[in-house]
NUVO-309457 format. One record per residue (C-alpha): residue number from 1; residue in one letter; x, y, z. Coordinates in nm, 2 decimals. Layout:
<site resi="NUM" resn="A" xx="X" yy="Y" zz="Z"/>
...
This chain:
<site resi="1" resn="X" xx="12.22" yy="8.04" zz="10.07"/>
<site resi="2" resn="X" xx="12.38" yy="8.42" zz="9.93"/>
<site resi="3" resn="X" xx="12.13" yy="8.41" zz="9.68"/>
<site resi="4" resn="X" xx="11.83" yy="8.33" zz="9.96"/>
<site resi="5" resn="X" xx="11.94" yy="8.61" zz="10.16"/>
<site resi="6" resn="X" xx="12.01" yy="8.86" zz="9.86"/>
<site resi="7" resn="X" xx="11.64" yy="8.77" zz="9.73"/>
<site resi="8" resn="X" xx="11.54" yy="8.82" zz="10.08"/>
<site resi="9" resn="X" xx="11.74" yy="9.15" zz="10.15"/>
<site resi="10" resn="X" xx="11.61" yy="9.34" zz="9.77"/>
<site resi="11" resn="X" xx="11.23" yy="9.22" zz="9.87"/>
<site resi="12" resn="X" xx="11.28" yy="9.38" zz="10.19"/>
<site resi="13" resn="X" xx="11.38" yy="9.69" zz="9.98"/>
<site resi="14" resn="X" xx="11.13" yy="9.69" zz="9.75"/>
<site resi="15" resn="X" xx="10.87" yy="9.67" zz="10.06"/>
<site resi="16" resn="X" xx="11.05" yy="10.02" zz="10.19"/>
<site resi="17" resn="X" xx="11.01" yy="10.22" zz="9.84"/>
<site resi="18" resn="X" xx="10.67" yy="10.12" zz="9.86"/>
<site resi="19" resn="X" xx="10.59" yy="10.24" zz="10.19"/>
<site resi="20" resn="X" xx="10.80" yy="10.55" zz="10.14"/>
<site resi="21" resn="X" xx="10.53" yy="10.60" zz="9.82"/>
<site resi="22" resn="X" xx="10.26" yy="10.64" zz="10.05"/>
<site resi="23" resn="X" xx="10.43" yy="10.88" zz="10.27"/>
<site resi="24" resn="X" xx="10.54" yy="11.13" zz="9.96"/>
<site resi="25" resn="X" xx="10.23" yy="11.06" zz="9.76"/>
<site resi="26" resn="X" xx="10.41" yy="10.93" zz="9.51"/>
<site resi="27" resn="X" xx="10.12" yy="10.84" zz="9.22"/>
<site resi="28" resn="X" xx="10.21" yy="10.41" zz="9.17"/>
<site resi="29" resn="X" xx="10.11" yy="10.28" zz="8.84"/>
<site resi="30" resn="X" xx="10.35" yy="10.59" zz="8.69"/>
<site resi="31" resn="X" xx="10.62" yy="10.48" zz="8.89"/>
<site resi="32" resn="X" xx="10.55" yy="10.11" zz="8.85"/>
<site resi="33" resn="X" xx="10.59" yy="10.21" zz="8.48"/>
<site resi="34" resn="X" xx="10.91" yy="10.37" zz="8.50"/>
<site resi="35" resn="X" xx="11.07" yy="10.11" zz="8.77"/>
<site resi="36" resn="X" xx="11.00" yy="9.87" zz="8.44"/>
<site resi="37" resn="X" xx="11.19" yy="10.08" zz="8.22"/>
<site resi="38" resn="X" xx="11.48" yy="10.09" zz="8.50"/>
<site resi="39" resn="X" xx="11.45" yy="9.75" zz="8.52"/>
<site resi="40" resn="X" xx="11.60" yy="9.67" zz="8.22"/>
<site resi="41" resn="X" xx="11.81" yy="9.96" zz="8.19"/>
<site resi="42" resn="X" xx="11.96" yy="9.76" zz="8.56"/>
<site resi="43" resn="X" xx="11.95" yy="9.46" zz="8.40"/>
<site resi="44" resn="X" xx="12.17" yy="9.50" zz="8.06"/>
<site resi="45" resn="X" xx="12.45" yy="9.72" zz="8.25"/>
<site resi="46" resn="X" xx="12.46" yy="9.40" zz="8.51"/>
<site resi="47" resn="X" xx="12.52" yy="9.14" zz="8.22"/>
<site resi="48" resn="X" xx="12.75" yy="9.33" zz="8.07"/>
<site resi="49" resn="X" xx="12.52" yy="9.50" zz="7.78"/>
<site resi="50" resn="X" xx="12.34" yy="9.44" zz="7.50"/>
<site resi="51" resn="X" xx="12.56" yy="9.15" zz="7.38"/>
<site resi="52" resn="X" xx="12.42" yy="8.96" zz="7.63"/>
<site resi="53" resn="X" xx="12.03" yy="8.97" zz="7.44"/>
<site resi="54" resn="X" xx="12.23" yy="8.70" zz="7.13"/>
<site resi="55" resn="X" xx="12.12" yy="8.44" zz="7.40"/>
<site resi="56" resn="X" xx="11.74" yy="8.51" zz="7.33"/>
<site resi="57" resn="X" xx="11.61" yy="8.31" zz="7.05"/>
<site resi="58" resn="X" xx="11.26" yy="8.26" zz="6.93"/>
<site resi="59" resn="X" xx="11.32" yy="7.93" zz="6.98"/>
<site resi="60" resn="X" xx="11.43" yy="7.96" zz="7.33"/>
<site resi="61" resn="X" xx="11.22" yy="7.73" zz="7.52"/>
<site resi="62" resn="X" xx="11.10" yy="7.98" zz="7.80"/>
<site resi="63" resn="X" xx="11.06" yy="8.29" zz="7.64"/>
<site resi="64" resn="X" xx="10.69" yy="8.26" zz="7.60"/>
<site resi="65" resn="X" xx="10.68" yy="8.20" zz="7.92"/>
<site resi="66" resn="X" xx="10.85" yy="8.49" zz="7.98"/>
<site resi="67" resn="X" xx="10.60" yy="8.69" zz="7.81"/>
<site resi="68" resn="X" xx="10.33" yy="8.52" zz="8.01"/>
<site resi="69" resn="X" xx="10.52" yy="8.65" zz="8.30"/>
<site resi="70" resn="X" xx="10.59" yy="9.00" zz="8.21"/>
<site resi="71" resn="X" xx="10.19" yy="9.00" zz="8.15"/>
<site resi="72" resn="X" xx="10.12" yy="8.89" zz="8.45"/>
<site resi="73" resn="X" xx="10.33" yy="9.13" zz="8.62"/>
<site resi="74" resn="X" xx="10.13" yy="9.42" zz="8.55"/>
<site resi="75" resn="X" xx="9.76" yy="9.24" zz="8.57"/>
<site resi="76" resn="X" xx="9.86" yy="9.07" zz="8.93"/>
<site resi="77" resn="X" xx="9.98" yy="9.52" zz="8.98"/>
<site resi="78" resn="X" xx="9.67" yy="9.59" zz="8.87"/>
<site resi="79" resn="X" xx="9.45" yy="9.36" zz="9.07"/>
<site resi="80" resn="X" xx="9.65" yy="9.43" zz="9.38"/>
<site resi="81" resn="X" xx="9.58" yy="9.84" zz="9.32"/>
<site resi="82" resn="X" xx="9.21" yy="9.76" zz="9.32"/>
<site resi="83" resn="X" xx="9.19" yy="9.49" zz="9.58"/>
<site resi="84" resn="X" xx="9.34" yy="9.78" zz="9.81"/>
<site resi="85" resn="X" xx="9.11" yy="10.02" zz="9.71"/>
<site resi="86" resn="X" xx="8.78" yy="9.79" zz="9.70"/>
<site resi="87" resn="X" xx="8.86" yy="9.58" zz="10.00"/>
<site resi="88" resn="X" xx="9.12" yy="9.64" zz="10.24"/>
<site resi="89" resn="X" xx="9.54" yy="9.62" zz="10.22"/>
<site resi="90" resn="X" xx="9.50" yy="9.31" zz="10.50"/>
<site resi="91" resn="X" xx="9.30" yy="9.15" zz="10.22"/>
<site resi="92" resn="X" xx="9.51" yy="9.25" zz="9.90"/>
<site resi="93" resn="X" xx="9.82" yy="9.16" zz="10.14"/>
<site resi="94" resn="X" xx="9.72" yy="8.84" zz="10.25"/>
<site resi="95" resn="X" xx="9.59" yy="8.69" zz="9.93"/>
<site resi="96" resn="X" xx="9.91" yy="8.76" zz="9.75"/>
<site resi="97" resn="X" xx="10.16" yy="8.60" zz="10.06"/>
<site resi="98" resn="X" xx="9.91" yy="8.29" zz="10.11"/>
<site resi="99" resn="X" xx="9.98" yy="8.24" zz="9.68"/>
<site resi="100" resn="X" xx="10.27" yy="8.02" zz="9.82"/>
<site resi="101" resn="X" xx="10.05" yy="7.76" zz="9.86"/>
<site resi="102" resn="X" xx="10.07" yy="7.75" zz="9.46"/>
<site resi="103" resn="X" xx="10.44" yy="7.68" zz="9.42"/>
<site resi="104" resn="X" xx="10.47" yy="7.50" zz="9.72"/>
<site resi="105" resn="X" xx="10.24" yy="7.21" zz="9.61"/>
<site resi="106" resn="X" xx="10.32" yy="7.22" zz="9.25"/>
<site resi="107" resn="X" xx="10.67" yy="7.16" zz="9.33"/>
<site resi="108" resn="X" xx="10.61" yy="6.89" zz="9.57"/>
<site resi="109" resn="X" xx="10.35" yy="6.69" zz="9.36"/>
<site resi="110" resn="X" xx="10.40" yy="6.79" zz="9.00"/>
<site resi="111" resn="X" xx="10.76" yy="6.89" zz="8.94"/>
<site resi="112" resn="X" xx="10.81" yy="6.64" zz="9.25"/>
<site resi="113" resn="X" xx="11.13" yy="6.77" zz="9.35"/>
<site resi="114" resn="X" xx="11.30" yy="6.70" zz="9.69"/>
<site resi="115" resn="X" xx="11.65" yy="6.84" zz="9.69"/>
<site resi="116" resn="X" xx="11.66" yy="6.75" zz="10.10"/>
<site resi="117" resn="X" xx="11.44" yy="6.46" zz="10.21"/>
<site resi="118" resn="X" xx="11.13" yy="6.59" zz="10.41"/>
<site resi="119" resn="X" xx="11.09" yy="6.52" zz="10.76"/>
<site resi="120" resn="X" xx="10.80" yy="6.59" zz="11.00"/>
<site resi="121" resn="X" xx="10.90" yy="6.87" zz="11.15"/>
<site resi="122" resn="X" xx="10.97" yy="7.00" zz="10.74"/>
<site resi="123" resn="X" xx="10.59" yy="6.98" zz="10.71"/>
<site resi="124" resn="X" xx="10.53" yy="7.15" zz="11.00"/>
<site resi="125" resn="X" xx="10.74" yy="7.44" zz="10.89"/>
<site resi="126" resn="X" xx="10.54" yy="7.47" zz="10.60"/>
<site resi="127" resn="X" xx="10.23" yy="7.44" zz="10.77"/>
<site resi="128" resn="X" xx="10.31" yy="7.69" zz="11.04"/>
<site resi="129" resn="X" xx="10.41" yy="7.93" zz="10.74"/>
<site resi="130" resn="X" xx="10.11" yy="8.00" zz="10.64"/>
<site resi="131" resn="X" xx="9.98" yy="8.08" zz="11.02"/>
<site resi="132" resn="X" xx="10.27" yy="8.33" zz="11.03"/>
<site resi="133" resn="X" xx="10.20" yy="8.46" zz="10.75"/>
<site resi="134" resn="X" xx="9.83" yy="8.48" zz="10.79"/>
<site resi="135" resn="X" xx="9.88" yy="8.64" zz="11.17"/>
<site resi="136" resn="X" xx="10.19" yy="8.85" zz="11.07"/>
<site resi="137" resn="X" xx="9.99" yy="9.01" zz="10.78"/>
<site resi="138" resn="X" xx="9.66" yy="9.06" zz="10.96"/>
<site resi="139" resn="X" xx="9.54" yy="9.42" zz="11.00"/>
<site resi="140" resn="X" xx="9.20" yy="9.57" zz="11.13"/>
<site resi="141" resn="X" xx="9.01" yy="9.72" zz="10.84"/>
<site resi="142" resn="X" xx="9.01" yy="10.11" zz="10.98"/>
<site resi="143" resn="X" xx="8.74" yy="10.25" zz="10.71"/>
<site resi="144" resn="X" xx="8.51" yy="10.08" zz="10.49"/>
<site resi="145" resn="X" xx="8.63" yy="10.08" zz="10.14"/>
<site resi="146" resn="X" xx="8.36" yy="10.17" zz="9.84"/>
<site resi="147" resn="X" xx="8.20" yy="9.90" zz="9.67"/>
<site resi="148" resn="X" xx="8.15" yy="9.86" zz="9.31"/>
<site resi="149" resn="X" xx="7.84" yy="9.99" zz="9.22"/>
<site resi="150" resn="X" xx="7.62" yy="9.61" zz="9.19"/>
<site resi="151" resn="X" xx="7.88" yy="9.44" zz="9.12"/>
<site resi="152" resn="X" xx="7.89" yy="9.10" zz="9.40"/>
<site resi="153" resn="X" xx="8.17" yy="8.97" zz="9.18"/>
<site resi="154" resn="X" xx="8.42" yy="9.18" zz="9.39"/>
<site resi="155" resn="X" xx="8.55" yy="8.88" zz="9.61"/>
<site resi="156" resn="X" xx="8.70" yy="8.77" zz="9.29"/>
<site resi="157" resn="X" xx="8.91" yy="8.99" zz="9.35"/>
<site resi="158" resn="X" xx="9.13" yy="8.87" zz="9.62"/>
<site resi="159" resn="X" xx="9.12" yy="8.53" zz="9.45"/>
<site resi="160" resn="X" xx="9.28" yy="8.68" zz="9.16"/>
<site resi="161" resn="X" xx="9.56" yy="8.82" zz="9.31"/>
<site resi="162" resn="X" xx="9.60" yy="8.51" zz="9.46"/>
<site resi="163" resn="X" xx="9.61" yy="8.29" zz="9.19"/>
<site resi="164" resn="X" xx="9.83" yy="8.54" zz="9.00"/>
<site resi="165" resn="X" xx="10.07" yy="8.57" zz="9.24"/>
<site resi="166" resn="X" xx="10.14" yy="8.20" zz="9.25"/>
<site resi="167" resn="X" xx="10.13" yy="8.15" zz="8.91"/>
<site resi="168" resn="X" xx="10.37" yy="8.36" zz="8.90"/>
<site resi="169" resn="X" xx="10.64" yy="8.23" zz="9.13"/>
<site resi="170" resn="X" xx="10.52" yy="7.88" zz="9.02"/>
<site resi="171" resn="X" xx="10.60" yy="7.94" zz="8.65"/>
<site resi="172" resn="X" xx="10.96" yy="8.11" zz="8.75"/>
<site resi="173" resn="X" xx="11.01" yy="7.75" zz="8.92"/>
<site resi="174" resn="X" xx="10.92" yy="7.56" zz="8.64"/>
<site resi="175" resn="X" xx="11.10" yy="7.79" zz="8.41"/>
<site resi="176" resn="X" xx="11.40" yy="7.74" zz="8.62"/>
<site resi="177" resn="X" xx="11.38" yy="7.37" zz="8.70"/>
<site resi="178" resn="X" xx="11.29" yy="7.27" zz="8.29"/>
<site resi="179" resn="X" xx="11.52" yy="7.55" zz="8.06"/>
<site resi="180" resn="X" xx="11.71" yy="7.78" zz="8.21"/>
<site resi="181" resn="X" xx="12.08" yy="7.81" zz="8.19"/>
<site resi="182" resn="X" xx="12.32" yy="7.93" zz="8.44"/>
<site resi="183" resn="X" xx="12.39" yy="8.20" zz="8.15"/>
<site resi="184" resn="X" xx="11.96" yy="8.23" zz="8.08"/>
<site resi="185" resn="X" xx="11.95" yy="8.35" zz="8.48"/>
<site resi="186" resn="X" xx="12.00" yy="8.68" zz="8.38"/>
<site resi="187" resn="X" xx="11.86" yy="8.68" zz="8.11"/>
<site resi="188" resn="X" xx="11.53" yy="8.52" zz="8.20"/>
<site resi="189" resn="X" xx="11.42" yy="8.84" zz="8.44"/>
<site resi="190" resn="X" xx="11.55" yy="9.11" zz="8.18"/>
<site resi="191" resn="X" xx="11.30" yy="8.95" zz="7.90"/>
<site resi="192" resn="X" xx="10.98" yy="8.97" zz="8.24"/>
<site resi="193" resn="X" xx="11.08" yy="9.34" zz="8.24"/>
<site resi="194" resn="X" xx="11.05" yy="9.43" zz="7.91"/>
<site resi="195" resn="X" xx="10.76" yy="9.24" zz="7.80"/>
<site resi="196" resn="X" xx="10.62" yy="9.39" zz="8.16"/>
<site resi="197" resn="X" xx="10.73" yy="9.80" zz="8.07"/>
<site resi="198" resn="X" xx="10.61" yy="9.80" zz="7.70"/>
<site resi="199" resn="X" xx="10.25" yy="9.66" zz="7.86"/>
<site resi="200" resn="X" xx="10.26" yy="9.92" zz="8.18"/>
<site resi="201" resn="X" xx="10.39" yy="10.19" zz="7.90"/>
<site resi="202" resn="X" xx="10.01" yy="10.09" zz="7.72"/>
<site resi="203" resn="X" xx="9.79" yy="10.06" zz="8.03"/>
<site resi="204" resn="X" xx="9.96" yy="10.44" zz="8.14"/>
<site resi="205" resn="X" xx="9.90" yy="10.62" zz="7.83"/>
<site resi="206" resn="X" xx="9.58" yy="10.45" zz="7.85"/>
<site resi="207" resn="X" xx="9.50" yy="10.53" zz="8.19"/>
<site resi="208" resn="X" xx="9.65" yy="10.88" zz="8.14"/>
<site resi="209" resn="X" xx="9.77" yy="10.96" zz="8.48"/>
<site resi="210" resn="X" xx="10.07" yy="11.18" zz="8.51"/>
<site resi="211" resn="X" xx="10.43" yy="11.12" zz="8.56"/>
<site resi="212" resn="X" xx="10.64" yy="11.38" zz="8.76"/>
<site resi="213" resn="X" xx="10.92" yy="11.45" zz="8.90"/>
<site resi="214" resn="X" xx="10.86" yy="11.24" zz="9.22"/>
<site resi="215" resn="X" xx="10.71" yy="10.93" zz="8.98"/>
<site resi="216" resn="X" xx="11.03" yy="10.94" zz="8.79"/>
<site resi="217" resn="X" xx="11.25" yy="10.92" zz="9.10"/>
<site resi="218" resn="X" xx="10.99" yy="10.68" zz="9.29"/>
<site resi="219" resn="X" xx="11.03" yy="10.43" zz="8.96"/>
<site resi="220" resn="X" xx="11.44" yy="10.47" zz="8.95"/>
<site resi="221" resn="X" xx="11.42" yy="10.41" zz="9.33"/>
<site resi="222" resn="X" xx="11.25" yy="10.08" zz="9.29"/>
<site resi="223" resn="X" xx="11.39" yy="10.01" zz="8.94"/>
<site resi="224" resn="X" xx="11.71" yy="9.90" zz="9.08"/>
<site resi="225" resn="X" xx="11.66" yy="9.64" zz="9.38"/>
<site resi="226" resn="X" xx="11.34" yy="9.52" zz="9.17"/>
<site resi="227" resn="X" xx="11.55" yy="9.34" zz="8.88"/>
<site resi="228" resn="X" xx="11.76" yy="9.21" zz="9.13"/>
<site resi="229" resn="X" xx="11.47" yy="9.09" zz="9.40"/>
<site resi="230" resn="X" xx="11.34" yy="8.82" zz="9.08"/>
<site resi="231" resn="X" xx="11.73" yy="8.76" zz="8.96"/>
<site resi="232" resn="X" xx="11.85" yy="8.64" zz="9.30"/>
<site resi="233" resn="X" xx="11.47" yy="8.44" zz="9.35"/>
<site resi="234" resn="X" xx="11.56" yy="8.26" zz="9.01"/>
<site resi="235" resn="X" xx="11.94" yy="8.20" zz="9.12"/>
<site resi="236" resn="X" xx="11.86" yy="8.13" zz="9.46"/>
<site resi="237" resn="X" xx="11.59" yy="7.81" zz="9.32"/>
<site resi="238" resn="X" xx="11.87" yy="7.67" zz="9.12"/>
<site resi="239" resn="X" xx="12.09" yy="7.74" zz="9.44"/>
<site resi="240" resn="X" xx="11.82" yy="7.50" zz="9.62"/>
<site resi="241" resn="X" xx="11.77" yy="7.27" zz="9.35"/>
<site resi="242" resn="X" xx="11.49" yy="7.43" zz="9.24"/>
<site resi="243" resn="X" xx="11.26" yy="7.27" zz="9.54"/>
<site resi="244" resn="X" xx="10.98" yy="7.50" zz="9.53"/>
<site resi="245" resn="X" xx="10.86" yy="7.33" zz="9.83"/>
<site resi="246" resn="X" xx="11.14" yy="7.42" zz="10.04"/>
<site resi="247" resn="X" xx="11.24" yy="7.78" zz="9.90"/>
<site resi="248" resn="X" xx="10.91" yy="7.98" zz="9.88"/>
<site resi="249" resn="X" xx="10.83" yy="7.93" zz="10.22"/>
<site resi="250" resn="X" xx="11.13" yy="7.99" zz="10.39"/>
<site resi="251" resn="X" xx="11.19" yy="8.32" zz="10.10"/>
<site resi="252" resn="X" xx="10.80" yy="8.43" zz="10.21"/>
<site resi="253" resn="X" xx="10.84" yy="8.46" zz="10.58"/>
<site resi="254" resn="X" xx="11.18" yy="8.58" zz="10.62"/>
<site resi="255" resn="X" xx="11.10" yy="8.88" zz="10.33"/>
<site resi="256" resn="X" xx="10.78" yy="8.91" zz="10.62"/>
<site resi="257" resn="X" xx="10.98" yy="8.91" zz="10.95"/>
<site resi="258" resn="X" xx="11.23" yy="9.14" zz="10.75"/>
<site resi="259" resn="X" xx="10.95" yy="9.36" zz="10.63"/>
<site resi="260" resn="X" xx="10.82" yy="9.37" zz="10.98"/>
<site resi="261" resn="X" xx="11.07" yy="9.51" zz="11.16"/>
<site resi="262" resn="X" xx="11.23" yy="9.75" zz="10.84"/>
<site resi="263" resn="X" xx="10.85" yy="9.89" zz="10.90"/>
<site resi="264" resn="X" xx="10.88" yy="9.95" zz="11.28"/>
<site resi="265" resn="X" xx="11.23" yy="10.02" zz="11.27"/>
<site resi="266" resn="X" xx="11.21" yy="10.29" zz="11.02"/>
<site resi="267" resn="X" xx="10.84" yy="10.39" zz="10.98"/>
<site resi="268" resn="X" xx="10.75" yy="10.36" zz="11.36"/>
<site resi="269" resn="X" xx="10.50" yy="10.11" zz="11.29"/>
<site resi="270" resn="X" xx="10.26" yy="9.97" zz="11.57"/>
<site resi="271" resn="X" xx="10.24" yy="9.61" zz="11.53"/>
<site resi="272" resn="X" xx="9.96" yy="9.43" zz="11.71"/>
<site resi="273" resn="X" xx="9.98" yy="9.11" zz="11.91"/>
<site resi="274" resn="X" xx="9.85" yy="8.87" zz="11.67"/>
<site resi="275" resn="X" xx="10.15" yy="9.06" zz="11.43"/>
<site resi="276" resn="X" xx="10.38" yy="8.96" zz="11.70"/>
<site resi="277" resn="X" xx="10.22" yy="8.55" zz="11.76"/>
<site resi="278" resn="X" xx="10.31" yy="8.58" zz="11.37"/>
<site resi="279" resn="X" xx="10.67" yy="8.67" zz="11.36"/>
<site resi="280" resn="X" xx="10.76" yy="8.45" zz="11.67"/>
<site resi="281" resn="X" xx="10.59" yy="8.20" zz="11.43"/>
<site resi="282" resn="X" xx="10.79" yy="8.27" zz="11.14"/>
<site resi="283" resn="X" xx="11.08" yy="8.21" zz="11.33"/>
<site resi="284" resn="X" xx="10.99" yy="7.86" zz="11.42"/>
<site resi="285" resn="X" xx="10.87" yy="7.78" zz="11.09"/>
<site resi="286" resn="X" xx="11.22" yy="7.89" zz="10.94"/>
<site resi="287" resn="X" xx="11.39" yy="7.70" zz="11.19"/>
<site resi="288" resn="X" xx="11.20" yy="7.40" zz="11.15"/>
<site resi="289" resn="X" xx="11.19" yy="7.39" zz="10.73"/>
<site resi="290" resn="X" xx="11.61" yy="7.48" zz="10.78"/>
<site resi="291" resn="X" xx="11.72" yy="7.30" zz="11.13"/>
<site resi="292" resn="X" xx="11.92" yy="7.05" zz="10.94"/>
<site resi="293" resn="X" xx="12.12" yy="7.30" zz="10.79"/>
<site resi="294" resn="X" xx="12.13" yy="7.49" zz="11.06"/>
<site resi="295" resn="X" xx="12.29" yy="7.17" zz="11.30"/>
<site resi="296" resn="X" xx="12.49" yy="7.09" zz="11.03"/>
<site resi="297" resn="X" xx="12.68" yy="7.42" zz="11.04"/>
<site resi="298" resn="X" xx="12.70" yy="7.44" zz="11.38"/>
């Protein structure tokens, strides 16, 4: 359960940096790039330096996944950026949380893992996650985003970033369940990072935007609680067995409610009633995935 929380607590950090990018124009992909960098800068002085890379082998069993992960990392970025742009944040937003629905039923019904047994009101929980996160994410669209120019394939957009995003935290669950070490943890997310800042190094001297002063501290700002955010999500599965099923959705809509009220607590938001039917959801769907444990400690 530390592990849970800690994931929870460096998500909800991660979601601040971001918002405070908006508000001091802070250019992303530069800072993105940098936050790699400081990543793995993070990670090596946490595992106690460069000794700690002797445990990566090219015969280590996950490290081309690892690469397919660090890939990933900047496309899903990418798709995200230009979701927003093209569409609307509700939509980029929504399609990325709803990507649960990937790890959720891979773990359930290919890994098949069940680390608690499942009752009703389990099911429900998961169930009503998706409703809280659908209602707690919801936004109107307040101007009407350009289109590309003739191109109708723009609602593959959304899809994309859905179907990165849960490959994504589908593959760290396999990873996890299949190869990983309690010494590979750490490891595992240091390997992502660098695979993920030699690529967003490419695509930024490709795109050629500039890096200043404000980029550089944006990407040291996010660098930190970033490493730790997929290192506590990696811990935290083994923590829980690895039950996809169980973990994702409970991680999802706490990092929401968390997210929810950082935002009106520290950026005045305004959240709007069918925000609110969503967090007073997301608190019934965590108690019902977690009311054993919850009775049990009581």
């Amino acid at each position: 359960m530390p592990y849970l929380l800690l994931g929870i607590l460096f998500n909800v950090a991660i979601f601040l940096i971001f918002r405070g990018y908006a508000r001091y124009g802070v250019n992303t992909l530069p800072a993105i790039v940098v936050n790699y960098f400081v990543c793995v800068i993070t990670g090596l002085v946490f595992l106690g330096g460069l000794s700690n890379l002797r445990l990566i082998t090219l015969d280590s069993p996950w490290l081309l996944l690892a690469f397919l992960l660090g890939a990933l990392f900047i496309g899903t970025f990418y798709m995200i950026a230009l979701t927003t742009q093209r569409l609307s944040v509700t939509v980029s937003s929504i399609a990325a949380k709803m990507s649960l629905a990937l790890p959720v039923v891979f773990s359930m019904f290919v890994l098949q893992i069940e680390s608690k047994e499942f009752t009703f009101w389990n099911y429900l929980g998961i169930a009503l996650a998706f409703v809280a996160i659908y209602l707690s994410s919801w936004k109107p669209q307040v101007e009407k985003k350009a289109p590309l120019p003739g191109n109708k394939l723009l609602l593959l957009l959304p899809l994309g970033v859905f179907l990165c995003s849960g490959i994504i935290d589908t593959t760290i669950n396999y990873t996890s369940y299949h190869y990983l070490t309690p010494r590979e943890e750490g490891i595992f997310p240091l390997v992502i990072f660098i695979i993920a800042a030699v690529l967003g190094l490419m695509l930024q001297l490709f795109r050629k935007q500039p890096t200043g002063r404000k980029e550089f501290l944006g990407g040291i700002a996010l660098g930190v609680p970033n490493y730790f955010s997929i290192y506590f999500i990696v811990k935290g599965l083994a923590d829980f067995g690895n039950n996809g099923a169980f973990f994702y959705p409970l991680l999802n809509i706490s990092i929401i409610l968390g997210s929810s009220l950082a935002a009106v607590l520290f950026f005045k938001e305004k959240l709007l009633p069918l925000n609110h039917l969503g967090l007073l959801l997301s608190v019934l769907a965590i108690f019902l995935l977690s009311y054993q444990e919850i009775l049990s400690a009581l």
